[in-house]
Backbone as CSV, one residue per row, in Angstrom:
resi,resn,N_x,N_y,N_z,CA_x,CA_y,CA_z,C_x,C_y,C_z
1,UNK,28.474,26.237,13.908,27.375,27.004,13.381,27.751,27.651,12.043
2,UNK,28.836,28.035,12.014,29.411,28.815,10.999,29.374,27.654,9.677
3,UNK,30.098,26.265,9.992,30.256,25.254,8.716,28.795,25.050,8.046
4,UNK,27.751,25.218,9.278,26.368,25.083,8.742,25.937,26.050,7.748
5,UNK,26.034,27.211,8.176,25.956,28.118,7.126,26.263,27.974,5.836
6,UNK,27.505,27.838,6.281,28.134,27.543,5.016,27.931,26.294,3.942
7,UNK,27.444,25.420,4.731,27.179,24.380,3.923,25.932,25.298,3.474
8,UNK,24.873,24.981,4.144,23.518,25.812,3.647,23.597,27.197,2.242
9,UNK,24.291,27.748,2.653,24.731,28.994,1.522,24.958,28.139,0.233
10,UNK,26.083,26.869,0.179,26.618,26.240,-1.051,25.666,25.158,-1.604
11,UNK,24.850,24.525,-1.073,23.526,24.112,-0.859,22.506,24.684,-1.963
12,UNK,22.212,25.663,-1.690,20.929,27.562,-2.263,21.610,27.613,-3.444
13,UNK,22.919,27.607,-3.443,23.916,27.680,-4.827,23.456,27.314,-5.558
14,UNK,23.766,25.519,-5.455,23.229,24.605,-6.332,21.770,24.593,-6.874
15,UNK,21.112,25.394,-6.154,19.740,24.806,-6.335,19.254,26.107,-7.366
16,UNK,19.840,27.688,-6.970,20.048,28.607,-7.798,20.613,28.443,-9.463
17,UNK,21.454,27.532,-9.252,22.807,27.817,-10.474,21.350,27.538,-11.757
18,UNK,20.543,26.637,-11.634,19.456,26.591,-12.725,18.256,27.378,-12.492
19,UNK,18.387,28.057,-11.754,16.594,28.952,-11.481,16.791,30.591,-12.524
20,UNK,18.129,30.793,-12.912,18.393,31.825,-13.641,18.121,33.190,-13.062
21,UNK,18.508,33.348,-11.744,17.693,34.711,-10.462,18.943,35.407,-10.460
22,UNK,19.724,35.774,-10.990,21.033,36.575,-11.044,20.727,37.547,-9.655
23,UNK,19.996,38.050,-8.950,19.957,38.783,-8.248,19.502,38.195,-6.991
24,UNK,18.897,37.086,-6.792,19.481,36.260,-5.426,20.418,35.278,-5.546
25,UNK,21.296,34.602,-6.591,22.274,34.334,-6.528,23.249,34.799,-6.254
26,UNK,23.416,36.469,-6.415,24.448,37.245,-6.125,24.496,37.569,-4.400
27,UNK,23.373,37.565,-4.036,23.119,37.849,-2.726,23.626,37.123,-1.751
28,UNK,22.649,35.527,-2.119,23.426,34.309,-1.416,25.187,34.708,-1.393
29,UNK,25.456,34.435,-2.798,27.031,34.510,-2.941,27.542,35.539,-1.706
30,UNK,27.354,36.851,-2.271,27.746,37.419,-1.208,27.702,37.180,-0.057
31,UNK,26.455,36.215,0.800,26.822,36.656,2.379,27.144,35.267,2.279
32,UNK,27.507,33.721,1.433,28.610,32.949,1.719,30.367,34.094,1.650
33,UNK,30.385,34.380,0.853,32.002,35.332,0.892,31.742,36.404,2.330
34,UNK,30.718,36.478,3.110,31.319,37.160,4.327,30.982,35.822,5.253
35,UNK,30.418,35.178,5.139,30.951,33.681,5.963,32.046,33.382,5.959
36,UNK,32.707,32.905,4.806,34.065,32.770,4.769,35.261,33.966,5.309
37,UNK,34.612,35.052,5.375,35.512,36.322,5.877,35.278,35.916,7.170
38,UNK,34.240,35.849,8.306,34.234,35.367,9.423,34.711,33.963,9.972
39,UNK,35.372,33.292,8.797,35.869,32.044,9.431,36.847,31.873,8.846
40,UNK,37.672,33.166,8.314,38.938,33.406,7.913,39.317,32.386,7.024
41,UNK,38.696,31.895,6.276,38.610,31.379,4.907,39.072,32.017,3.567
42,UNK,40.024,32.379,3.545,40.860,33.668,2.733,40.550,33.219,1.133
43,UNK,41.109,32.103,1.199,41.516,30.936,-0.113,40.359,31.037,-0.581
44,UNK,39.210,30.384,0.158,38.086,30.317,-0.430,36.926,32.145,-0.874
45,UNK,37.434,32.540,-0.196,36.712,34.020,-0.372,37.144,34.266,-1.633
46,UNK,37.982,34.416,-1.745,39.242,34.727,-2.922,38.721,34.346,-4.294
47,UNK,38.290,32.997,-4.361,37.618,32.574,-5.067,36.094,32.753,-5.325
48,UNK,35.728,32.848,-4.416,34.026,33.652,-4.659,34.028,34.731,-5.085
49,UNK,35.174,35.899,-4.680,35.345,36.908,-5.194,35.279,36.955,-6.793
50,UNK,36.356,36.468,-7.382,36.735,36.173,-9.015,35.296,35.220,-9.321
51,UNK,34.418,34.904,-9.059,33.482,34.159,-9.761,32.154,35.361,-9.260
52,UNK,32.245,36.311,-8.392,30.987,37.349,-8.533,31.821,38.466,-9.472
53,UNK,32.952,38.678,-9.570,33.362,39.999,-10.682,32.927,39.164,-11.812
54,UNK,33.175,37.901,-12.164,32.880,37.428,-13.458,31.397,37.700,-13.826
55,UNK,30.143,37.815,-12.616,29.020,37.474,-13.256,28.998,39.109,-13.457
56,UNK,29.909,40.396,-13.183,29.778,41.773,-13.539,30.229,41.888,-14.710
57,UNK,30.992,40.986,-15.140,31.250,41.581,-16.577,30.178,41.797,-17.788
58,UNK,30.568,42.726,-18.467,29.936,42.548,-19.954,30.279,41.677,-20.919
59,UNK,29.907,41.733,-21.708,29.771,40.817,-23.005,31.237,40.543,-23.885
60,UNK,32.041,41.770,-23.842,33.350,41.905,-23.862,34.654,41.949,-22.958
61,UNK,33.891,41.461,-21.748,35.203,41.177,-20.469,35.158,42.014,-19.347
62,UNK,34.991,43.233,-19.763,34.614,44.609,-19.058,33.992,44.881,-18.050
63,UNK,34.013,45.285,-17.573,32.949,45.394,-15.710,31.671,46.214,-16.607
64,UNK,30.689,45.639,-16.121,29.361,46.619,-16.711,28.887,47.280,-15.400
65,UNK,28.665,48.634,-16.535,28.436,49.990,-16.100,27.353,49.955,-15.100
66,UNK,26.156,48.852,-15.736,24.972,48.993,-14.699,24.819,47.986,-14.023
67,UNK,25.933,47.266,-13.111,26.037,47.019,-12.240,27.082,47.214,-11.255
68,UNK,26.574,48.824,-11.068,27.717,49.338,-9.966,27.573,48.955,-8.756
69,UNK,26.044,48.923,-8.222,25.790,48.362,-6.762,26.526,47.255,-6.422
70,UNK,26.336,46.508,-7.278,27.239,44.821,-7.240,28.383,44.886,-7.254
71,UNK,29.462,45.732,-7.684,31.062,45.961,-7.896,30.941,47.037,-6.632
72,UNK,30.162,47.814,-6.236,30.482,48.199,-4.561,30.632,47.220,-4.079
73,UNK,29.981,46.446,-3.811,29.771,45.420,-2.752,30.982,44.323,-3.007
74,UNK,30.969,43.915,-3.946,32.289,43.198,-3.992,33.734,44.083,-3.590
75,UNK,33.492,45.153,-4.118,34.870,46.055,-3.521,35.342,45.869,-1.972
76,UNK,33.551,46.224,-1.813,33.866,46.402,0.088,34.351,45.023,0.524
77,UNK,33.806,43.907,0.260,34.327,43.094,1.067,35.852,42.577,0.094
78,UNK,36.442,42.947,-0.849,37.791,43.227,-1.453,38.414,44.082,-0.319
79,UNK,38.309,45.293,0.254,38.511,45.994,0.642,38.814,45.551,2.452
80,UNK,37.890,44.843,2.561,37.957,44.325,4.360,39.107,42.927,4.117
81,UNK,39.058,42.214,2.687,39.942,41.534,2.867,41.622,41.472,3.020
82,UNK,41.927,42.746,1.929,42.976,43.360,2.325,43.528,43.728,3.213
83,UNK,42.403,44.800,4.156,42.930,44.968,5.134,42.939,43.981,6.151
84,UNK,42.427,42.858,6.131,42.500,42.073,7.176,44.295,40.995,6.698
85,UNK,44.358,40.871,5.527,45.728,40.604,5.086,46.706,41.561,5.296
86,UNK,46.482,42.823,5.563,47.704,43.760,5.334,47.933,43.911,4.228
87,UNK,47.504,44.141,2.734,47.605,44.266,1.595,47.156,45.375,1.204
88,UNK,48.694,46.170,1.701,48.447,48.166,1.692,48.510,48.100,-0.088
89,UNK,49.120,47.612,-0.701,49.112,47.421,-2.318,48.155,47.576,-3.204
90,UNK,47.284,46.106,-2.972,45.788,45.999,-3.761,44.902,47.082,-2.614
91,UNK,44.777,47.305,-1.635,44.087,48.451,-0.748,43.971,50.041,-1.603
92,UNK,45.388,49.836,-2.099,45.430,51.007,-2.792,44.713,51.236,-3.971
93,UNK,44.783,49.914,-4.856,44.204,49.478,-6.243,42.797,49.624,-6.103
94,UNK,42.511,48.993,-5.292,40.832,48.703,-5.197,39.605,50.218,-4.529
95,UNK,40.650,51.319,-3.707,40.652,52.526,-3.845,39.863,53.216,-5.021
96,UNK,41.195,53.190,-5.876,40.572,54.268,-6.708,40.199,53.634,-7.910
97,UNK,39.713,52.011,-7.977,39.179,51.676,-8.747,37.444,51.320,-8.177
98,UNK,37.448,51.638,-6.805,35.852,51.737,-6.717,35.427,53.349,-6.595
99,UNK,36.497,54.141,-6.731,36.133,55.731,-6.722,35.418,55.713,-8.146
100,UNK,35.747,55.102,-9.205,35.297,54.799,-10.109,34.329,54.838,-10.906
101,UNK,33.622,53.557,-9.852,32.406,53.373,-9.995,31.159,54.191,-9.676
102,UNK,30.897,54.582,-11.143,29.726,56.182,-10.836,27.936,55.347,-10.617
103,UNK,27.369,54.476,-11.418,26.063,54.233,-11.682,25.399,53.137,-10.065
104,UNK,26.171,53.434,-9.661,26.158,52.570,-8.001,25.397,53.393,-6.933
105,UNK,24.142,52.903,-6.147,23.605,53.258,-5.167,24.221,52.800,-3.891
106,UNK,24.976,53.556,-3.310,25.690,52.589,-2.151,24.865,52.344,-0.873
107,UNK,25.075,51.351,-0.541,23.898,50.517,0.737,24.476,51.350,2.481
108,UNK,23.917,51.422,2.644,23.808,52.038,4.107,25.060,51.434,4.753
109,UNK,25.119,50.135,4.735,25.750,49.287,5.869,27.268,49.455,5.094
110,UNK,27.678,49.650,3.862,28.778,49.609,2.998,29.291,51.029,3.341
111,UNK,28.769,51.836,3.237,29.197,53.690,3.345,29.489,53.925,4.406
């Protein structure tokens, strides 16, 4: 059930990557990267991760300011991945680099 998903999620991708919806592409993305967290797919999370911080950046590399909701959300599930690795290190990093983040409405289910 889970590979289905997952196929299905990477599927929406493709069909997204040209519809230009930055805000259900991010969505999809996200709940494929907690698919892959539920089927302990590390490698691959890992990589969804670094390709949703990329779509946060600004114009100069930078995490943009007004998309804090989106860098919560990637934190948190940064944050469950660590700890599910034992990675007291980046746990620490990712801490007080989402204390950070001020222009962010945080979602019920994240707080």
């Amino acid at each position: 059930q889970i590979a289905f998903l997952e196929k299905f999620y990477e599927t929406t991708l493709e069909v997204l990557a040209g519809a230009k919806n930055d805000r259900l592409w991010f969505s999809t993305t996200i709940k494929l990267c907690k698919i892959c967290f539920e089927s302990k797919d590390y490698v691959k999370m890992q990589k969804i991760l670094k390709k949703l911080h990329k779509s946060c950046e600004g114009s100069e590399g930078q995490e943009d300011a007004k998309k804090g909701t989106q860098l919560q959300e990637i934190c948190a599930l940064e944050i469950q991945l660590c700890t599910e690795q034992k990675n007291h290190k980046k746990l620490k990093e990712l801490y007080s680099r989402s204390m950070q983040i001020k222009s962010a409405i945080p979602h019920p289910r994240i707080m």
